[in-house]
C-alpha angles and dihedrals in degrees: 000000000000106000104224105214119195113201147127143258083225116224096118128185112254112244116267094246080052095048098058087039087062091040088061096036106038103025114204107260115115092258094051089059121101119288101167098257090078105162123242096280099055093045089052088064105045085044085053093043098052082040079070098033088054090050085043095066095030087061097043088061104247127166099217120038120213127206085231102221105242098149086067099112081174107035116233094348089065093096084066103041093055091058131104104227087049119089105193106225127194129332108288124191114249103235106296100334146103099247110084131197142214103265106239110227110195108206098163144028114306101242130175120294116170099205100120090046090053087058089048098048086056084047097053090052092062093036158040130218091034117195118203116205119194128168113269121254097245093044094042085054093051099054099044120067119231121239108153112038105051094215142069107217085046092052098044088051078043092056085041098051086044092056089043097062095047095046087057084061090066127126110236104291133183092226143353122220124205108201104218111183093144095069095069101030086046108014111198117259125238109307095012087080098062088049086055096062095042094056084057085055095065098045101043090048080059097075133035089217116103109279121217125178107205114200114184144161081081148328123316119244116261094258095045091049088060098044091057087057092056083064121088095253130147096207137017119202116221110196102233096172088060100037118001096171103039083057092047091045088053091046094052106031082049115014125236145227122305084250124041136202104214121195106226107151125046116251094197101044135077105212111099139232129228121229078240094062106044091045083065093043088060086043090051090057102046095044084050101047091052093160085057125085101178124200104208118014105200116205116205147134116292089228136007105293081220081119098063128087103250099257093061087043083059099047097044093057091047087064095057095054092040087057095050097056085037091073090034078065095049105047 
């Protein structure tokens, strides 16, 4: 029997309270963003802040519970900008939307850091089944620029060792998920995508906690889709919100993974699902995939709800859960 697993992508909005306490405290000019040395004030807010996001999820119902990230001025790209041998140049666009990030300029080795598993410390005391989310390695790549390295497949082996070695510092997690956009917005060329999976390799081989890469923003290219599943992973996401039928026709054309992260709520607009709707969502996919007995289903958003004003964030999250619990009745 099929395991339905509610969770997250992680990325969350800040509350609103939190939100005009930052405004006051941080300010909104490039050297008031976080740089990882933030003084007591500021981490009060954002303790007090996870402290919500964490009851949030544990009242909806999910299964995994997120730190959130609040504290990720610049997206996916924040493990980089928060390291010392990073310098953050100008405002970059994130993909093809209208949020923009601090782009991270890496000028010297990638050595170990320890700021996400301090969130997630701090996570792990208010909660249990605990889900870590880090950029992955390929996406994290594409959206530094290199300074340091002088070569591309050096600097992408560079970002994976790197995530490796945060992702050792963890606290003991339930699953760890790598955000991969860029492998849709900017799929890897011949040969790259074999060192992409590679790269995911190294991170996943880091943790004995299942492992799930989540691309979104739409459906890999054929060739991309097999070589993830080249890589050690427990669990692919297929973005069903953005292209339903471009991530059924890889899964059936080339298989996938024994668990799957389906993208069932979207994580950019404010209209909201009903637990109804997303149960049949999961139903859809499995009644279309015959060949597919999955072990562990996962139901999450298809992007950070990051996007969303808080309340919808909140309401989103309660139908997961909601659906979840929907097929648990009804077996």
């Amino acid at each position: 029997m099929t395991e339905r697993i509610a969770t997250s992508t992680g990325l969350f909005p800040l509350p609103d309270w939190a939100k005009d306490d930052l405004s006051d405290l941080k300010g909104h000019q490039k050297h008031d963003l976080i740089s990882g040395d933030e003084g007591s004030e500021l981490t009060t807010v954002y303790d007090d802040a996870r402290k919500e996001v964490v009851a949030v999820q544990q009242d909806a119902g999910l299964d995994r519970v997120v730190e959130g990230q609040l504290r990720w001025d610049d997206m996916l790209a924040h493990p980089l900008t928060v390291h010392d041998s990073v310098e953050t140049g100008g405002i970059v666009r994130y993909y093809d939307n209208n949020n923009f990030y601090r782009d991270p300029v890496v000028v010297d080795e990638l050595t170990f850091d320890g700021d996400v598993a301090n969130e997630l410390e701090s996570t792990a005391e208010l909660a249990d089944d605990v889900q870590a989310v880090l950029p992955g390695p390929y996406s994290l790549a594409d959206l530094a620029t290199d300074d340091y390295y002088g070569d591309d497949e050096e600097f992408l082996a560079a970002v994976a060792e790197f995530l490796a070695g945060e992702v050792e510092a963890f606290p003991s997690v339930e699953t760890l998920f790598l955000l991969e956009p860029s492998l849709v917005e900017n799929p890897p060329a011949d040969g790259e995508d074999a060192r992409a999976s590679e790269a995911i390799d190294v991170v996943a081989n880091a943790t004995d906690a299942d492992v799930v890469v989540q691309p979104y923003f739409g459906s890999l290219t054929e060739k991309v889709h097999a070589h993830v599943l080249d890589a050690d992973i427990d669990a692919l996401g297929y973005d069903l919100v953005t292209d339903h039928d471009g991530c059924l026709s890889n899964i059936n054309e080339f298989g996938t993974t024994d668990s799957v992260s389906l993208g069932l709520v979207d994580g950019q607009n404010t209209l909201v699902e009903s637990p109804e709707t997303v149960a049949e969502r999961v139903d859809w996919f499995e009644e279309n995939t015959p060949v597919n007995e999955f072990e562990k289903v996962y139901l999450t958003t298809n992007t950070e709800p990051f996007y969303l004003p808080y309340n919808k964030f909140e309401e989103k999250l309660a139908a997961l859960g909601e659906a979840a619990r929907l097929e648990e009745v009804e077996i």
